[in-house]
C-alpha positions in Angstrom: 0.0 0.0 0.0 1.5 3.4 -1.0 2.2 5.6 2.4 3.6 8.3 0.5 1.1 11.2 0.2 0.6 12.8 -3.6 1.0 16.1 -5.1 -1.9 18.1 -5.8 -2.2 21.1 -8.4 -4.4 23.7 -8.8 -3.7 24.2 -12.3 -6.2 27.5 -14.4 -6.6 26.6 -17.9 -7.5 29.6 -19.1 -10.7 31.6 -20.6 -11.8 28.6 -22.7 -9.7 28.4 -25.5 -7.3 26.0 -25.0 -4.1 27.5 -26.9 -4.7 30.3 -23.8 -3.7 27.0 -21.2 0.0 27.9 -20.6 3.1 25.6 -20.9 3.6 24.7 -17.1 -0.6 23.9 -17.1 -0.1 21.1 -20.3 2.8 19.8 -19.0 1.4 19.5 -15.8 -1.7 17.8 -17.1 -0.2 15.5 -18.9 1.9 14.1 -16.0 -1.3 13.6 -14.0 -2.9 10.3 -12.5 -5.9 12.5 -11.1 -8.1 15.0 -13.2 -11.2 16.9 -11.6 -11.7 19.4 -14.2 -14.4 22.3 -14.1 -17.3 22.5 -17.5 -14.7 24.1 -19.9 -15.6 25.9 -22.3 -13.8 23.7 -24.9 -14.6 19.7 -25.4 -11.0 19.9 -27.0 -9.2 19.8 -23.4 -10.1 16.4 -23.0 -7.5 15.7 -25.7 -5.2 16.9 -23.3 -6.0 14.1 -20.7 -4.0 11.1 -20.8 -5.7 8.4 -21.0 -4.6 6.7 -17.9 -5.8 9.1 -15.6 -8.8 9.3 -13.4 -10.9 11.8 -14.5 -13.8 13.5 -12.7 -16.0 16.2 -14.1 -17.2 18.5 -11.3 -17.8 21.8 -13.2 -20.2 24.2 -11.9 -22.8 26.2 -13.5 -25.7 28.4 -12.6 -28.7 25.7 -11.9 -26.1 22.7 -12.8 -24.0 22.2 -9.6 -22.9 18.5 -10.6 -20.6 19.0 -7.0 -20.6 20.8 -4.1 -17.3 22.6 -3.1 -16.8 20.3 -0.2 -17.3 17.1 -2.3 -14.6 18.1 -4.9 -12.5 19.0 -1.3 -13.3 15.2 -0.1 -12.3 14.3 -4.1 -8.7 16.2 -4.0 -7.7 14.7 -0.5 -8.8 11.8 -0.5 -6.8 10.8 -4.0 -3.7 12.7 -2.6 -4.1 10.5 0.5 -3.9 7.3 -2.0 -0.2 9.1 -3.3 -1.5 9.7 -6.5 -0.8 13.3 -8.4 -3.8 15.0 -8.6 -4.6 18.1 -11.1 -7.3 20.2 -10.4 -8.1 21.9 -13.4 -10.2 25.3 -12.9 -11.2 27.4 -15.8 -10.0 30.9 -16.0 -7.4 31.2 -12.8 -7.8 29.3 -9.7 -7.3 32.8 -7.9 -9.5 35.1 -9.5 -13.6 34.0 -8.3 -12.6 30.0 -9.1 -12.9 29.6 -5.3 -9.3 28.2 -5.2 -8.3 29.5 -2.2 -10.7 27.2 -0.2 -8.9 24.3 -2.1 -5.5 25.6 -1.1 -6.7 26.2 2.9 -8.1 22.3 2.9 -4.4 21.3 1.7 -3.2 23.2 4.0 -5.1 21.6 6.6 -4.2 18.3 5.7 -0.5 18.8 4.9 -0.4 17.9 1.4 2.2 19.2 -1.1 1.0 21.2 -3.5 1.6 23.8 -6.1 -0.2 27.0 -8.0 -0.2 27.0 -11.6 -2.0 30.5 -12.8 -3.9 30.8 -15.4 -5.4 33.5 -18.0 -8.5 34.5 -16.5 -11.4 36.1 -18.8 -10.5 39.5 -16.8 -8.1 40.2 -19.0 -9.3 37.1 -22.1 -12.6 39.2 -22.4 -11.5 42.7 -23.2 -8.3 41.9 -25.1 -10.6 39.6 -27.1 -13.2 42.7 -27.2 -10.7 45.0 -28.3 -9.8 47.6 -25.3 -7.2 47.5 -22.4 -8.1 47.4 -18.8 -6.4 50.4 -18.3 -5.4 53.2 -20.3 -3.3 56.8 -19.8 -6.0 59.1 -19.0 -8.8 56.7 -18.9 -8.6 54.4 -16.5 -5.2 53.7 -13.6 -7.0 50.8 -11.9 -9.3 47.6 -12.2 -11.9 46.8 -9.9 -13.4 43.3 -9.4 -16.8 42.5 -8.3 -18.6 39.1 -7.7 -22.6 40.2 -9.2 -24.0 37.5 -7.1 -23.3 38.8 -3.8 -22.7 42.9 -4.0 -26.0 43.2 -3.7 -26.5 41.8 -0.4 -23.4 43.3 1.3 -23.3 46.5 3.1 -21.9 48.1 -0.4 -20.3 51.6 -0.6 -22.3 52.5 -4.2 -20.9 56.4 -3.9 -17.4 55.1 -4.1 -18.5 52.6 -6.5 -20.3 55.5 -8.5 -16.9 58.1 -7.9 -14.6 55.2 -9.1 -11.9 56.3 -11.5 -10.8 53.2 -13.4 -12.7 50.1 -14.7 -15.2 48.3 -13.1 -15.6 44.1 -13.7 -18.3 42.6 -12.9 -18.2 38.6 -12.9 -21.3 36.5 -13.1 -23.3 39.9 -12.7 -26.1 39.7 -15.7 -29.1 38.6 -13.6 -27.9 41.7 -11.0 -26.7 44.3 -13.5 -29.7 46.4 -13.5 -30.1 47.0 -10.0 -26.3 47.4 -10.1 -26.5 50.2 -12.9 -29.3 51.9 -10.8 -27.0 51.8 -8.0 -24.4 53.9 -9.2 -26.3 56.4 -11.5 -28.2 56.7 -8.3 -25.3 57.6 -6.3 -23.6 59.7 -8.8 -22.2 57.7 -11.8 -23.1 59.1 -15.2 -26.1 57.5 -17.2 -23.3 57.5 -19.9 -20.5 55.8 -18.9 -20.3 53.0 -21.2 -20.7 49.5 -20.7 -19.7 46.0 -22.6 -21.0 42.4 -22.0 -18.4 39.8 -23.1 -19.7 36.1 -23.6 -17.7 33.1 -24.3 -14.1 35.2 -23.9 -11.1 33.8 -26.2 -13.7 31.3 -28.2 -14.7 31.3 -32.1 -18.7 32.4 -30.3 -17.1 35.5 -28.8 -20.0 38.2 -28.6 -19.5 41.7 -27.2 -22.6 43.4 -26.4 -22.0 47.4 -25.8 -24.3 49.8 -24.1 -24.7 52.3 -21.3 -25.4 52.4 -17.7 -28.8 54.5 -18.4 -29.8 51.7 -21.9 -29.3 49.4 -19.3 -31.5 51.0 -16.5 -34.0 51.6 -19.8 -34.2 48.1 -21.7 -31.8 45.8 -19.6 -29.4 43.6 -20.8 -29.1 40.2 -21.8 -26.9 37.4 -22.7 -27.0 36.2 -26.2 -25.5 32.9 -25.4 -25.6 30.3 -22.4 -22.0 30.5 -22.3 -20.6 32.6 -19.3 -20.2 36.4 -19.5 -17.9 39.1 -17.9 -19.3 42.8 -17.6 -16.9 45.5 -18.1 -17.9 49.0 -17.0 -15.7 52.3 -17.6 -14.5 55.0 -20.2 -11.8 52.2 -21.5 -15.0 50.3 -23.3 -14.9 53.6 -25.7 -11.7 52.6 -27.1 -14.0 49.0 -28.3 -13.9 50.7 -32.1 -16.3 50.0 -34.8 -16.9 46.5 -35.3 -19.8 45.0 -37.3 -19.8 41.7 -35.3 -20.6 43.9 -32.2 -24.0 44.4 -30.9 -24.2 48.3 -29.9 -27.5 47.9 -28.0 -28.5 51.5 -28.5 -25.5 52.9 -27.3 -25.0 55.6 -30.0 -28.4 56.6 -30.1 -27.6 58.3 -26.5 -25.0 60.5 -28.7 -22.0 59.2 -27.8 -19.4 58.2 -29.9 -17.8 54.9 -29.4 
């Protein structure tokens, strides 16, 4: 019976795409004995597999929780216990809202080995795919990161939020972005400022919807896909550019020029 306890990896694979996974993640992969992988956004990963490893799917999606976070926890340790190496492959970066960091505090816990691989998250996938920076001279000196499915129901600061001088994104945050845009025109923020909604980031689907805090408050905004999304809000989504695969949900109309 192998004593010896394994090596576990909380490897991101990136936005979707999977020329975005980096060097360290595929040759980390293809070393493992152990897969839980998230619902990728590409069926191509699997190639990536080898075929002697153990694989588990326990990706998560809104109404499809196939796993709850402790029984992928119970998953990782108890296969690490067993010696073998275990990869746990996370879309976008483990860091950045994959709720790695209650993965790394279980190791922790339980004294396993382990090691970080990062990954490209669709913070940075879905506006360089979209076709403006994060930040820009003049525009925007800093990034802010908010989870849509719970700002709502903390004790928020929406003036700040509204006085912010940078770029706002907003993960998971399309069932919430209305009463988020309401928010911070309410408290200050311009009905102009300009907004984009990126689906399916770094993938041949890749759909950027741009509007406006005050269309939004007006008419909403909606996915056009069931593939996950990433709200960007800030002055930088000017710098978009005409492009006739983008849908400008009445954003010009409000006489702005994008």
């Amino acid at each position: 019976m192998n004593t010896e306890v394994g090596k576990v990896y909380l490897v991101g694979a990136g936005p979707g795409n999977p020329e975005l996974m980096t060097l360290k993640a595929l040759r980390i992969l293809e070393k493992a004995e152990v897969i839980l992988y998230d619902a990728l956004l590409d069926s191509s990963f699997l190639e990536y597999f080898p075929s002697s490893s153990v694989v588990h799917y326990v990706g998560k999606r809104a109404g499809q929780h196939s796993a709850t976070q402790e029984e992928i926890q119970e998953l990782i340790v108890r296969y690490s216990l067993q010696g073998k190496t275990v990869v746990r492959l996370k879309g976008g970066d483990p860091f950045v809202f994959g709720r790695g960091g209650e993965e790394l505090l279980t190791l922790r816990k339980h004294k396993i080995p382990y090691e970080i691989i990062p990954g490209v998250s669709a913070l940075s996938a879905g506006s360089s795919g979209a076709g403006f920076p994060l930040t820009h001279r003049g525009l925007s000196r800093q990034v802010l990161i908010m989870d849509g499915h719970t700002v709502l129901q903390e004790d928020t600061d929406w003036k700040w939020f509204a006085e912010f001088k940078g770029t706002i994104a907003l993960f998971m945050g399309t069932s919430s972005i209305v009463q988020i845009s309401k928010n911070l025109v309410d408290n200050g923020a311009s009905s102009l400022v300009p907004v984009a909604l990126v689906e399916n980031a770094s993938l041949k689907n890749q759909k950027t919807t741009v509007t406006s805090l005050g269309r939004i408050i007006e008419e909403g905004l909606s996915k056009q896909s069931s593939g996950p999304g990433i709200i960007y809000i800030g002055p930088v989504v000017h710098l978009i550019g005409e492009n006739p695969e983008l849908d400008f949900q009445g954003f010009a109309s409000q006489g702005e020029e994008v």
